[in-house]
Gaussian input, Z-matrix of N, CA and C with variables (Angstrom, degrees):
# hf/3-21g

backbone

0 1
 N
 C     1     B1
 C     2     B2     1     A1
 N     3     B3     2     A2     1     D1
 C     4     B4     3     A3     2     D2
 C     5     B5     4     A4     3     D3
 N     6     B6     5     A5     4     D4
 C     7     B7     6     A6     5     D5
 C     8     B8     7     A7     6     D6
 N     9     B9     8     A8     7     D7
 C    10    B10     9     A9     8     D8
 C    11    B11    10    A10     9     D9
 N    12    B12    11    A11    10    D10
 C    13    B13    12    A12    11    D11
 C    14    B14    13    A13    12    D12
 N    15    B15    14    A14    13    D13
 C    16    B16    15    A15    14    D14
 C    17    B17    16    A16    15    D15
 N    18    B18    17    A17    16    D16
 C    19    B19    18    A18    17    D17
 C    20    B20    19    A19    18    D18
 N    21    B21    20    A20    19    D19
 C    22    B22    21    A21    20    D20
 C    23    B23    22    A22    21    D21
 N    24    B24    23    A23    22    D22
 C    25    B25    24    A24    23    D23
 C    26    B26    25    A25    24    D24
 N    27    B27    26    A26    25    D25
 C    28    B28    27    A27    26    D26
 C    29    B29    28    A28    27    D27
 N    30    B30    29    A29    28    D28
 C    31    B31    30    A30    29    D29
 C    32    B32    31    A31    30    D30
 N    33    B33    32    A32    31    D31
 C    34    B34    33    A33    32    D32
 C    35    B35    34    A34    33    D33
 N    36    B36    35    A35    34    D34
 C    37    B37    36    A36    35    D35
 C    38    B38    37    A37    36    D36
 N    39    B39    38    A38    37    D37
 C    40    B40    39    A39    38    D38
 C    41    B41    40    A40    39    D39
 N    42    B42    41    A41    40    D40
 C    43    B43    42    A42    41    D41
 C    44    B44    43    A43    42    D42
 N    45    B45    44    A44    43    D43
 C    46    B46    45    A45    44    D44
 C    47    B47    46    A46    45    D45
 N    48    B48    47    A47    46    D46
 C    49    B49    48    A48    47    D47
 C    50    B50    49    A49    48    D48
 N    51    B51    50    A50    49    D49
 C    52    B52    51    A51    50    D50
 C    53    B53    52    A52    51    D51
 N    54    B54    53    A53    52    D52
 C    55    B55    54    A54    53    D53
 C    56    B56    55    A55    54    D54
 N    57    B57    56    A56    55    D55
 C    58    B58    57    A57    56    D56
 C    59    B59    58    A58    57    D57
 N    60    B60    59    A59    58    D58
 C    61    B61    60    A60    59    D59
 C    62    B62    61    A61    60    D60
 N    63    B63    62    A62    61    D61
 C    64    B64    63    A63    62    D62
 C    65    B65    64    A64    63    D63
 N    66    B66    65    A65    64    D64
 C    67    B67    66    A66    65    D65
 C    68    B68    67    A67    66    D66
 N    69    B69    68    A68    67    D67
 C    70    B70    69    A69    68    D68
 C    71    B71    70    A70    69    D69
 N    72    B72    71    A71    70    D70
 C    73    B73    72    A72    71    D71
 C    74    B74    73    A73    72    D72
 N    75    B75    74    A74    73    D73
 C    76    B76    75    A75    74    D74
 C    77    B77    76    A76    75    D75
 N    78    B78    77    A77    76    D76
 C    79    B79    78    A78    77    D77
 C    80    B80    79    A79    78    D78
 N    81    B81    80    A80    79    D79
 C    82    B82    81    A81    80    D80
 C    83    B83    82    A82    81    D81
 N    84    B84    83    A83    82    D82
 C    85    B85    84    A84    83    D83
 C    86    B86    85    A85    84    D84
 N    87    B87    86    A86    85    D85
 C    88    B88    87    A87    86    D86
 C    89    B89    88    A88    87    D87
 N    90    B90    89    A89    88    D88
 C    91    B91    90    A90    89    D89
 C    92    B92    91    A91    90    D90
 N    93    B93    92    A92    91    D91
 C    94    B94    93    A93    92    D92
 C    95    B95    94    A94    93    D93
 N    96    B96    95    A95    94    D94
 C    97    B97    96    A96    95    D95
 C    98    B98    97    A97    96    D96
 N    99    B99    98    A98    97    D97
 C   100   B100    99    A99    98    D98
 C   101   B101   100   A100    99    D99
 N   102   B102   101   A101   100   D100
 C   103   B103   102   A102   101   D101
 C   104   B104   103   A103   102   D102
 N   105   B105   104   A104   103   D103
 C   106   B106   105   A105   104   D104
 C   107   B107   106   A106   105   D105
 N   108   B108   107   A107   106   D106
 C   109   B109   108   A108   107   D107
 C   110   B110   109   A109   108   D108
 N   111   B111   110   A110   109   D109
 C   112   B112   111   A111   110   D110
 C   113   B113   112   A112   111   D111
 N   114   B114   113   A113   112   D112
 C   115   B115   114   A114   113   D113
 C   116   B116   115   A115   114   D114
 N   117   B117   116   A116   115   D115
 C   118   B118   117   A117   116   D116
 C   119   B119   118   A118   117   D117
 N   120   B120   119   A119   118   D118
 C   121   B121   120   A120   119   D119
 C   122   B122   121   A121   120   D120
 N   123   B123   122   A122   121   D121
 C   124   B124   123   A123   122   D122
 C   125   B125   124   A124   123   D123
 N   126   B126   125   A125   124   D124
 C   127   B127   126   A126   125   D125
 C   128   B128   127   A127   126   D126
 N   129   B129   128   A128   127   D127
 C   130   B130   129   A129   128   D128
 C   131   B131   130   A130   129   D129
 N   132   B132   131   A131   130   D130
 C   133   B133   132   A132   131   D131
 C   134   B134   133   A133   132   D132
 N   135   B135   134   A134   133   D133
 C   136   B136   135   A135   134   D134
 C   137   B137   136   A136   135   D135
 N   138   B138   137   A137   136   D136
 C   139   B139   138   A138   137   D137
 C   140   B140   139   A139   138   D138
 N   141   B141   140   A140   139   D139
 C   142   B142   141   A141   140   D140
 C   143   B143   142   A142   141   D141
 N   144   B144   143   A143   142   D142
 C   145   B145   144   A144   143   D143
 C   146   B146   145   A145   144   D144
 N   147   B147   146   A146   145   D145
 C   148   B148   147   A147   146   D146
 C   149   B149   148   A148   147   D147
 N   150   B150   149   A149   148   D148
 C   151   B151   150   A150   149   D149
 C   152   B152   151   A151   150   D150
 N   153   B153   152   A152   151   D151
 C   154   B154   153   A153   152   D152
 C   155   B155   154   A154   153   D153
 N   156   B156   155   A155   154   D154
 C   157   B157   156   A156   155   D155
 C   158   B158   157   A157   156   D156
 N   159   B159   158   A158   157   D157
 C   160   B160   159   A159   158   D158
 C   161   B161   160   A160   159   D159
 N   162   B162   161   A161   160   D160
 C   163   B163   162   A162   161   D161
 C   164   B164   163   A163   162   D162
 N   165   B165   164   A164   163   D163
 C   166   B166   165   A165   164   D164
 C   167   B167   166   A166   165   D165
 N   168   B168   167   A167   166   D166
 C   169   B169   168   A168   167   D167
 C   170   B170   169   A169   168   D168
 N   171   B171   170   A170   169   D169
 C   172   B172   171   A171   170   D170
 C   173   B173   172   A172   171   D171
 N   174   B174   173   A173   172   D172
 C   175   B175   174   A174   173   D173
 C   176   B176   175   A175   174   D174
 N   177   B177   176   A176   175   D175
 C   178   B178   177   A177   176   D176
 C   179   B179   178   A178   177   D177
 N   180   B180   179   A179   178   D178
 C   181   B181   180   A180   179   D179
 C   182   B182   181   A181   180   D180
 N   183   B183   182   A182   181   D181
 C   184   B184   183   A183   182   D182
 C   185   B185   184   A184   183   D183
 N   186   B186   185   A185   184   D184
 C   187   B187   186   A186   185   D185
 C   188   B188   187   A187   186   D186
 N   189   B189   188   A188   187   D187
 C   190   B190   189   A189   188   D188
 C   191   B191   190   A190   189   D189
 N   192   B192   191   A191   190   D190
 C   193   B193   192   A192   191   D191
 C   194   B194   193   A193   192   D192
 N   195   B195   194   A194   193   D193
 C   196   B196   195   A195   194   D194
 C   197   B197   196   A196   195   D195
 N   198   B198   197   A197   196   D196
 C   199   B199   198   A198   197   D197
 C   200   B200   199   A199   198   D198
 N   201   B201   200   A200   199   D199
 C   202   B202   201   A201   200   D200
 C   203   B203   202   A202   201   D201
 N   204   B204   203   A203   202   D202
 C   205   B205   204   A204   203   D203
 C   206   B206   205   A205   204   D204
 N   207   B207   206   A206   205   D205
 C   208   B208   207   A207   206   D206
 C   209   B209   208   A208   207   D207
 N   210   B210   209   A209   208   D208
 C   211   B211   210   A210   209   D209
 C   212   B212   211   A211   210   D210
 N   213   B213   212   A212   211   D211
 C   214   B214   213   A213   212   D212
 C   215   B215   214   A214   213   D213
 N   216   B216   215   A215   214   D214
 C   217   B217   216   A216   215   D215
 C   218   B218   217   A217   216   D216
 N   219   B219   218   A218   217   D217
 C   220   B220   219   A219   218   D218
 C   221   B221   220   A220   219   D219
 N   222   B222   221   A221   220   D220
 C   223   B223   222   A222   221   D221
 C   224   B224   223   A223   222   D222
 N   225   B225   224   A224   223   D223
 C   226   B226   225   A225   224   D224
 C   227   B227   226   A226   225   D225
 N   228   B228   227   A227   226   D226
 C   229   B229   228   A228   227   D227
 C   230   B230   229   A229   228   D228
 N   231   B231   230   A230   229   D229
 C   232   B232   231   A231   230   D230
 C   233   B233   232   A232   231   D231
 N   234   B234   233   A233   232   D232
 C   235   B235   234   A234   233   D233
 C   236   B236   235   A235   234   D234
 N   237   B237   236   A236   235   D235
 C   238   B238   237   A237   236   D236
 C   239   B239   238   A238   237   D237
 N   240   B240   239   A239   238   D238
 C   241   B241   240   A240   239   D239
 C   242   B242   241   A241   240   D240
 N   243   B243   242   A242   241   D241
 C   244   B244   243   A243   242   D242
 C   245   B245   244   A244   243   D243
 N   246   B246   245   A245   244   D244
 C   247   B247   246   A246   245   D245
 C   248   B248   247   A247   246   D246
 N   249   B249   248   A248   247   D247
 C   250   B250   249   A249   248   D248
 C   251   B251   250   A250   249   D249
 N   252   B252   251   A251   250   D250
 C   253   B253   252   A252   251   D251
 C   254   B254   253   A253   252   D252
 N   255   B255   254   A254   253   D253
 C   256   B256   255   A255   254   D254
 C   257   B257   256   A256   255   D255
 N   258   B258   257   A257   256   D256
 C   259   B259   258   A258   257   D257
 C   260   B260   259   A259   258   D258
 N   261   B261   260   A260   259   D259
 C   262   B262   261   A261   260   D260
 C   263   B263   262   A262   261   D261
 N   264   B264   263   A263   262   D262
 C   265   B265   264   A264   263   D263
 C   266   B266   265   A265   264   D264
 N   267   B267   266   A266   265   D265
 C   268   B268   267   A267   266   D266
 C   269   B269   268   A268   267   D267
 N   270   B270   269   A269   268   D268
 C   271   B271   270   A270   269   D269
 C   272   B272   271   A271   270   D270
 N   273   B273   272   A272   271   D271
 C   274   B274   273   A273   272   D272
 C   275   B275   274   A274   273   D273
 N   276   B276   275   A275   274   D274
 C   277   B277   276   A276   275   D275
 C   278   B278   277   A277   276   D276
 N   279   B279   278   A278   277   D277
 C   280   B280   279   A279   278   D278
 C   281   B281   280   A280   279   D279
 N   282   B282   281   A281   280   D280
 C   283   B283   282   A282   281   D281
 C   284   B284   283   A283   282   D282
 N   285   B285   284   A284   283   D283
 C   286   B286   285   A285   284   D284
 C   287   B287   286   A286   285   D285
 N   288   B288   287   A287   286   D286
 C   289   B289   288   A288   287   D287
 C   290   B290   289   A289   288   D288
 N   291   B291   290   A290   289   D289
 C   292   B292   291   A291   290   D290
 C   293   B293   292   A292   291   D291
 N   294   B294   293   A293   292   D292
 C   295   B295   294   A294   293   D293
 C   296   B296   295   A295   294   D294
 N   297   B297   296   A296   295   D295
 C   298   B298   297   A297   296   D296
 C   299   B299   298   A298   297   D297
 N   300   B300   299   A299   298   D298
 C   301   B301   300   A300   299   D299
 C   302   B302   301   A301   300   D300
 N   303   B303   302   A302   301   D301
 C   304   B304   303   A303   302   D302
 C   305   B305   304   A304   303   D303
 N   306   B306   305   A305   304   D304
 C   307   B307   306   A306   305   D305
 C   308   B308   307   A307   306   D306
 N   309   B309   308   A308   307   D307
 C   310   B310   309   A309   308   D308
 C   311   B311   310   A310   309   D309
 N   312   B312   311   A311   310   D310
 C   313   B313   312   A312   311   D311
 C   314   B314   313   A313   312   D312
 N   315   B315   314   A314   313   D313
 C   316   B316   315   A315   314   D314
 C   317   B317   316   A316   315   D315

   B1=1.4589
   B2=1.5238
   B3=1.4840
   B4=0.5770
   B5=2.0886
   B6=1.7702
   B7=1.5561
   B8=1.3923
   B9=1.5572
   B10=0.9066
   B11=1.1404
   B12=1.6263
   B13=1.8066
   B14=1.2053
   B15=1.4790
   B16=1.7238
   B17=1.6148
   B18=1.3477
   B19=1.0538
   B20=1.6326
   B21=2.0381
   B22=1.6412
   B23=1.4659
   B24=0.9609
   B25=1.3662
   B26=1.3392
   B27=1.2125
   B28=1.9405
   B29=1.3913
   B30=1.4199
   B31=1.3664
   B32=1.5172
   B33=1.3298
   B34=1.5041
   B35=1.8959
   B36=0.7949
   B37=2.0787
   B38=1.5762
   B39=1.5086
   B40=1.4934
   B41=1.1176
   B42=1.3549
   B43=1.3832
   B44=1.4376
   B45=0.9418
   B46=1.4344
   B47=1.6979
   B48=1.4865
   B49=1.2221
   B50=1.6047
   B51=1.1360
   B52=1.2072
   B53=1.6660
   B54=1.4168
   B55=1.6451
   B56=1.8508
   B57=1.3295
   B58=1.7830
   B59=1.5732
   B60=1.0964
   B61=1.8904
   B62=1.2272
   B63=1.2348
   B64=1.5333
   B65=1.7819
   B66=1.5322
   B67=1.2699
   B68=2.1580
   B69=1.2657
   B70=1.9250
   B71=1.2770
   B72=1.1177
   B73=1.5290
   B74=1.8543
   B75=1.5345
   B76=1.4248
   B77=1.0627
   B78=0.7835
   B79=1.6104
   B80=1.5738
   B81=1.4609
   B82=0.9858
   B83=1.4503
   B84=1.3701
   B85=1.4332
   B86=1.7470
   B87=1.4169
   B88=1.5800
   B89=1.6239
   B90=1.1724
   B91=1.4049
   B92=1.7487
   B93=1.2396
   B94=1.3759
   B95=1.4661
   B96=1.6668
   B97=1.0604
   B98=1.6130
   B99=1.2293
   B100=1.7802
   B101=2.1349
   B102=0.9259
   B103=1.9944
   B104=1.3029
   B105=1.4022
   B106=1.6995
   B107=1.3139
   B108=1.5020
   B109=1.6642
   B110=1.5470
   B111=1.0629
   B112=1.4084
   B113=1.5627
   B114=0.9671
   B115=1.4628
   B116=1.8825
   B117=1.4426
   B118=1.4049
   B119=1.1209
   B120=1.2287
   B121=1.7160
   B122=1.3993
   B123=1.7404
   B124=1.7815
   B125=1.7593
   B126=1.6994
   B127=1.3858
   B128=2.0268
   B129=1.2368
   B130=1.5826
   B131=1.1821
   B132=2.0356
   B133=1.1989
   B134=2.4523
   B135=1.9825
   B136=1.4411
   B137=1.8916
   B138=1.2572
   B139=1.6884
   B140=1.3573
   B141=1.2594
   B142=1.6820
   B143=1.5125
   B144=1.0138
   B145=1.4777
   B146=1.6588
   B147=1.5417
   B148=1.4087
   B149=1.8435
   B150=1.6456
   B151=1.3463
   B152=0.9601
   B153=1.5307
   B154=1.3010
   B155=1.4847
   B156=1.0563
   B157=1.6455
   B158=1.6230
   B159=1.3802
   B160=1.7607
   B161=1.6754
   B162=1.2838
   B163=1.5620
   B164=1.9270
   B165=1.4880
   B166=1.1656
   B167=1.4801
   B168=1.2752
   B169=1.7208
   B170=1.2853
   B171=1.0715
   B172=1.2028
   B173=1.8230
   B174=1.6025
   B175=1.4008
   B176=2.0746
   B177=0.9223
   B178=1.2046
   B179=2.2222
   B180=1.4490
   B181=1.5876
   B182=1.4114
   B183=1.7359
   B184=1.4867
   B185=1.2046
   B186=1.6221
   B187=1.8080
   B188=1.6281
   B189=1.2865
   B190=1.3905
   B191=1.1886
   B192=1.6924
   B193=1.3179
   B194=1.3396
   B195=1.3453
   B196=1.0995
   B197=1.7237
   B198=1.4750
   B199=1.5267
   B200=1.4344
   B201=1.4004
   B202=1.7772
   B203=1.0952
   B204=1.3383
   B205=1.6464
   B206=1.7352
   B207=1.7744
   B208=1.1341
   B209=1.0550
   B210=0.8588
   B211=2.0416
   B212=1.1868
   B213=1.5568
   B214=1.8965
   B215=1.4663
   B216=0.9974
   B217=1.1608
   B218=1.8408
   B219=1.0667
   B220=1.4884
   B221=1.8369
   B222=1.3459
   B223=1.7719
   B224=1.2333
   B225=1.2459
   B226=1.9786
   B227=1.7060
   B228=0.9873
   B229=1.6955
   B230=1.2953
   B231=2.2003
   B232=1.3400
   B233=1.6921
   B234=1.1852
   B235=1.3632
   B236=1.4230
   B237=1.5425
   B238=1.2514
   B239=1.2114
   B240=1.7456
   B241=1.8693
   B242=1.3003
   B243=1.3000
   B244=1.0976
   B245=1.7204
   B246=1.4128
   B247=1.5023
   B248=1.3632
   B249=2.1745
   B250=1.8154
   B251=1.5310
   B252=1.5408
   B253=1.3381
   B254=1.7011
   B255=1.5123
   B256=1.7706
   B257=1.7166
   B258=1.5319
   B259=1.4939
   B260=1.1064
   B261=1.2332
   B262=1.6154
   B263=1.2808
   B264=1.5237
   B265=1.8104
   B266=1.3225
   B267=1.6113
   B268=1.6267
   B269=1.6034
   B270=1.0326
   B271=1.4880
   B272=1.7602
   B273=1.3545
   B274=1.1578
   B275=1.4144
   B276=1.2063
   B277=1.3474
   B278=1.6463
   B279=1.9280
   B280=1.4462
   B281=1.5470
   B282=1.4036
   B283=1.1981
   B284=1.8635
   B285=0.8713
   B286=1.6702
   B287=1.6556
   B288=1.1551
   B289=1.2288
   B290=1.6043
   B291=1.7929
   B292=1.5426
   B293=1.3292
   B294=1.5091
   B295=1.4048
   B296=1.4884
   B297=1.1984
   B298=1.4971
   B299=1.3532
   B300=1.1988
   B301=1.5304
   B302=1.8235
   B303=1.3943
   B304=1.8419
   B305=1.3345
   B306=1.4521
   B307=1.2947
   B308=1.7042
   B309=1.3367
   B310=1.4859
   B311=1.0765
   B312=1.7690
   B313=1.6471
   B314=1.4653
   B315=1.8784
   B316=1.1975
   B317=1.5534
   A1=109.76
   A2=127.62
   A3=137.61
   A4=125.85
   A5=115.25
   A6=96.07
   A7=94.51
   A8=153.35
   A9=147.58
   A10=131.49
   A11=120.42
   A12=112.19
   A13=92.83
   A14=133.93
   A15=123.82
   A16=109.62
   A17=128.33
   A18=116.62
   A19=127.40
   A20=91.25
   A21=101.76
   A22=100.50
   A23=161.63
   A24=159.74
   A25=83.92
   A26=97.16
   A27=109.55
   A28=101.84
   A29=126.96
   A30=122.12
   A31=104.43
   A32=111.64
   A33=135.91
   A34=92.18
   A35=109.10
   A36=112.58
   A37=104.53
   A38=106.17
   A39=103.88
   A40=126.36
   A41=102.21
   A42=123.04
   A43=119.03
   A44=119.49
   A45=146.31
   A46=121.90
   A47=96.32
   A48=113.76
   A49=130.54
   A50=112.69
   A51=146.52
   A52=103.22
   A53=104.53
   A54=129.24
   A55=110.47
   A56=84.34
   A57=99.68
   A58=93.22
   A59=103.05
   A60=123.00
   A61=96.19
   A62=121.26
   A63=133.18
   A64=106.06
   A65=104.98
   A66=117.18
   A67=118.50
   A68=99.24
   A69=85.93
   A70=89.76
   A71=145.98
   A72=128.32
   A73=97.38
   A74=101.14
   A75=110.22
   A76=134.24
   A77=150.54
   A78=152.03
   A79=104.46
   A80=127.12
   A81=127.36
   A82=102.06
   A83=147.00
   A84=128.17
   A85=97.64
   A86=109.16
   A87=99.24
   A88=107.30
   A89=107.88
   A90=121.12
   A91=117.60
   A92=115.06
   A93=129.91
   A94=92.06
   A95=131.97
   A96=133.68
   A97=87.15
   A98=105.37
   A99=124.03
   A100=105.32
   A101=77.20
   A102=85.83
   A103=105.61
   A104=119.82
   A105=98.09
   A106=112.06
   A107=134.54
   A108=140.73
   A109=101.77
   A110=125.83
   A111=128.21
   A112=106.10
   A113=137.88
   A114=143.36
   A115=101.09
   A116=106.10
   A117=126.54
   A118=106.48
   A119=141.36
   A120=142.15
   A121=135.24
   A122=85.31
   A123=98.60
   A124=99.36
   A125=95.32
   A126=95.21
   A127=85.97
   A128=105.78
   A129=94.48
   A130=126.27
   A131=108.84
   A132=109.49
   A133=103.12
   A134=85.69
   A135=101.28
   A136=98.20
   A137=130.06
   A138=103.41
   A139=102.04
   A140=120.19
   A141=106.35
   A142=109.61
   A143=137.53
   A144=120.70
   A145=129.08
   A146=88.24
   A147=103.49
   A148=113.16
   A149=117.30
   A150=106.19
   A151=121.09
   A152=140.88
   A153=127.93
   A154=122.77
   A155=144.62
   A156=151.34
   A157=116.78
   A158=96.48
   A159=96.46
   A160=94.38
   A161=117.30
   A162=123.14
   A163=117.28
   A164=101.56
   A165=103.96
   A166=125.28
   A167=129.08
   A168=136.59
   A169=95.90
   A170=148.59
   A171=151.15
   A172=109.49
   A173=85.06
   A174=109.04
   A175=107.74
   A176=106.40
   A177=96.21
   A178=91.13
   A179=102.57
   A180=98.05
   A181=129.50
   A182=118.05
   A183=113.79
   A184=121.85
   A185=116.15
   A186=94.94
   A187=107.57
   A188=136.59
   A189=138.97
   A190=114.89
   A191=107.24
   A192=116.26
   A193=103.85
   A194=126.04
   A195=136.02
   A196=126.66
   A197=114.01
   A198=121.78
   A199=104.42
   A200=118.96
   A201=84.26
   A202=131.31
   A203=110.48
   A204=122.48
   A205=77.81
   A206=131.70
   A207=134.23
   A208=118.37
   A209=126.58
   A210=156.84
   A211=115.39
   A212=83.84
   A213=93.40
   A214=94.09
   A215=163.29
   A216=142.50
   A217=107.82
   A218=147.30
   A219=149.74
   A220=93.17
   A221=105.70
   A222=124.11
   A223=118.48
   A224=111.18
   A225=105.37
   A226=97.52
   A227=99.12
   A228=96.14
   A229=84.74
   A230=102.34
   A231=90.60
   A232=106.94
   A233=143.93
   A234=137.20
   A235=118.65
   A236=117.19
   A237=114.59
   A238=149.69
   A239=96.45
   A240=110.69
   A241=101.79
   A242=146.85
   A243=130.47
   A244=123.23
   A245=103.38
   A246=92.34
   A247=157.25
   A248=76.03
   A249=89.95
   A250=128.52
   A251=107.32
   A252=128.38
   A253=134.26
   A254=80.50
   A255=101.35
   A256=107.22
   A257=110.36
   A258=136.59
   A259=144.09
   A260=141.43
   A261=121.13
   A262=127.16
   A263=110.96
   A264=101.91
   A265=93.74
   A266=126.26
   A267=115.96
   A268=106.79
   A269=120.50
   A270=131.58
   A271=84.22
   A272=116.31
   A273=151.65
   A274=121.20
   A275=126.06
   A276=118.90
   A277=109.35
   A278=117.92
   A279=114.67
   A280=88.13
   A281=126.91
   A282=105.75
   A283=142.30
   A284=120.86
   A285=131.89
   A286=88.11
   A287=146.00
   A288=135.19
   A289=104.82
   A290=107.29
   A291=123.09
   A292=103.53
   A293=120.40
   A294=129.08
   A295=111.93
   A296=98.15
   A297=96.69
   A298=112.79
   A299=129.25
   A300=119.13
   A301=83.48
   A302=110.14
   A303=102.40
   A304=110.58
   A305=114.49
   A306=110.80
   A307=100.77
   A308=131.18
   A309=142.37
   A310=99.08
   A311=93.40
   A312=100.88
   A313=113.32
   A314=97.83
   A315=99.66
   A316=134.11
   D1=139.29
   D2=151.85
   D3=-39.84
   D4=157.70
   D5=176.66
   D6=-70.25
   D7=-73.73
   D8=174.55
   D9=-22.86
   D10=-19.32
   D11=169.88
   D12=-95.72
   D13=-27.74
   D14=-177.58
   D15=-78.22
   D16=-26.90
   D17=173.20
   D18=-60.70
   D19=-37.02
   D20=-175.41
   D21=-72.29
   D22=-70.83
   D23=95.15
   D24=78.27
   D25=-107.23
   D26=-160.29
   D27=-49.95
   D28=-31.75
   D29=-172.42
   D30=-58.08
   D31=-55.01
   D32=-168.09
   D33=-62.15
   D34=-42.34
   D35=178.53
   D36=-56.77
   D37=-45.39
   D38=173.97
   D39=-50.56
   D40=-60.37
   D41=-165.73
   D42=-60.05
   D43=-59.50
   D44=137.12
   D45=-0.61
   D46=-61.09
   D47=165.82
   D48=-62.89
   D49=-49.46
   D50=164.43
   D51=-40.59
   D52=-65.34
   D53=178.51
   D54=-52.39
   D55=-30.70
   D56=177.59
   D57=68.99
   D58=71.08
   D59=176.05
   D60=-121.62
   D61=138.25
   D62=153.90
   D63=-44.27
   D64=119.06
   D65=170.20
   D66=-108.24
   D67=143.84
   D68=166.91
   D69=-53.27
   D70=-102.93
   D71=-144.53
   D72=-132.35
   D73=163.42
   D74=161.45
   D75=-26.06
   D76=173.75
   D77=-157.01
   D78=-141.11
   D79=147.89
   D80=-132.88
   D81=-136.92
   D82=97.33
   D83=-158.30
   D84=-146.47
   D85=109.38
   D86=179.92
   D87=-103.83
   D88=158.65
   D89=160.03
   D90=-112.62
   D91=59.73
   D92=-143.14
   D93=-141.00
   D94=72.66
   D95=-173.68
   D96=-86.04
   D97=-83.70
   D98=173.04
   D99=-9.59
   D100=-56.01
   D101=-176.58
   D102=-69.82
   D103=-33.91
   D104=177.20
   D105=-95.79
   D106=-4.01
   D107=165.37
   D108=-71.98
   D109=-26.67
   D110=-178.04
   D111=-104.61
   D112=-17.23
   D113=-166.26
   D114=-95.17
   D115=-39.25
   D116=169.78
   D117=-69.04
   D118=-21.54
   D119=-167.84
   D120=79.30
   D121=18.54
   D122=175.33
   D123=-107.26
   D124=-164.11
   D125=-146.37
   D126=-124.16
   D127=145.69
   D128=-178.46
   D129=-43.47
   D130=-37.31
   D131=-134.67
   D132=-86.36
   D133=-6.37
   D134=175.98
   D135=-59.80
   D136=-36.57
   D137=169.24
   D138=-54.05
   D139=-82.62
   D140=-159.13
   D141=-52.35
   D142=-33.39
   D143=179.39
   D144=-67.86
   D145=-50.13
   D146=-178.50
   D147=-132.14
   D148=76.05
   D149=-170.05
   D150=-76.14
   D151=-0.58
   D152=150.44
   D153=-55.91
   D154=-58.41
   D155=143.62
   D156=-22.59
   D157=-41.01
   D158=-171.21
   D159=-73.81
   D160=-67.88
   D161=174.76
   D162=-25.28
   D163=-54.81
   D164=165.42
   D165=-58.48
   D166=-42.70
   D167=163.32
   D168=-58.19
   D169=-46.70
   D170=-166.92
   D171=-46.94
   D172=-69.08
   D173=-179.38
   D174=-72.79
   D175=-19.28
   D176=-164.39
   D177=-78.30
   D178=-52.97
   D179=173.06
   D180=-54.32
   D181=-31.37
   D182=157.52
   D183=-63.73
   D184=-35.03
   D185=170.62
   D186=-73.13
   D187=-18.52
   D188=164.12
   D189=-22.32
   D190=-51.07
   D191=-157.55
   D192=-80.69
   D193=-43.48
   D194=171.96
   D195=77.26
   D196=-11.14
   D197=164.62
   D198=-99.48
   D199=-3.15
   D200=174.20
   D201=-99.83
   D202=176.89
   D203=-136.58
   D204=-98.29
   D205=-72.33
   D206=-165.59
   D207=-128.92
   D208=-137.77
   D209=179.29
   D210=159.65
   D211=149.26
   D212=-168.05
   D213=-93.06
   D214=-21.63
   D215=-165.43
   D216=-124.04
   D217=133.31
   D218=-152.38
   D219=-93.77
   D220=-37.15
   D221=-155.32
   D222=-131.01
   D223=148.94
   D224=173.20
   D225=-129.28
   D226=64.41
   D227=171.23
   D228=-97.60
   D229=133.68
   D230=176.14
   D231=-93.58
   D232=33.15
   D233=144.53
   D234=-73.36
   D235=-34.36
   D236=158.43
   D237=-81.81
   D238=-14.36
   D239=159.25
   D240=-69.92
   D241=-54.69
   D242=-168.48
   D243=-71.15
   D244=-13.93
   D245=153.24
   D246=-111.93
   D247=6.92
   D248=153.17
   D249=-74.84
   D250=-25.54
   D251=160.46
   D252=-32.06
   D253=-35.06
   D254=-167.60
   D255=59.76
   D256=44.11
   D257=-173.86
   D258=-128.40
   D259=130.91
   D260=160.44
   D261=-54.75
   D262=138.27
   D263=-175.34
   D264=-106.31
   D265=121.51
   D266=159.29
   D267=-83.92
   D268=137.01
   D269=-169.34
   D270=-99.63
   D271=163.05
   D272=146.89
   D273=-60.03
   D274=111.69
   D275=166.03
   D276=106.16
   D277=-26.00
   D278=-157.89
   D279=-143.74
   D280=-39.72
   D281=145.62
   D282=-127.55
   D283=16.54
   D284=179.99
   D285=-101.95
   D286=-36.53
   D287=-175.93
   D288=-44.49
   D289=-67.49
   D290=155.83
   D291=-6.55
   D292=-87.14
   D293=-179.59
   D294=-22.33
   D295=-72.62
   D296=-164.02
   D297=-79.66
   D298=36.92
   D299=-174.38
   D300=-134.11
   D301=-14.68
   D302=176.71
   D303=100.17
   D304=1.74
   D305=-178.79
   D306=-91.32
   D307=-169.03
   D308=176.09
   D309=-131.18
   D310=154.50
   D311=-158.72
   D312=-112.86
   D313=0.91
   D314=168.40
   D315=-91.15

């Protein structure tokens, strides 16, 4: 298949689903950023350090998987997880270090 016949495909699985239509099978949607940076053979902490690379491990372990339907999130920038969150993001390394050394991060 083409990316364009696999995209319509899964799109059509969604939709479908959603519609409460008989599908070949369930539809497949992770929120499993962490599992595919590690599933790819990188290390979490490459999003916060380096999110171009982490995004790419990211993406490289969801096509790994190869049955899923989506993902909820496109990105793991953590400035932008934390404001889909409606949250503070403590990053690794720039701010939880703070934390644990007793200082405040405000």
């Amino acid at each position: 298949m083409t990316g364009q016949e696999l995209f319509n495909q899964r799109f059509n699985r969604l939709k479908d689903s959603i519609a409460m239509k008989k599908t070949d099978r369930p539809p497949i949607s992770l929120n499993a950023f962490a599992f595919c940076i590690k599933y790819a053979g990188g290390k979490l902490s490459e999003l916060c350090t380096n999110p171009e690379n982490g995004n790419a491990l990211a993406l490289k372990g969801l096509l790994a998987l190869e049955e899923v339907d989506s993902t909820v999130l496109a990105t793991g920038y953590p400035n932008m997880i934390g404001a889909f969150f409606l949250s503070e993001m403590k990053v690794p390394g720039r701010d939880l270090r703070k934390i644990c050394s007793g200082r405040s991060t405000k």
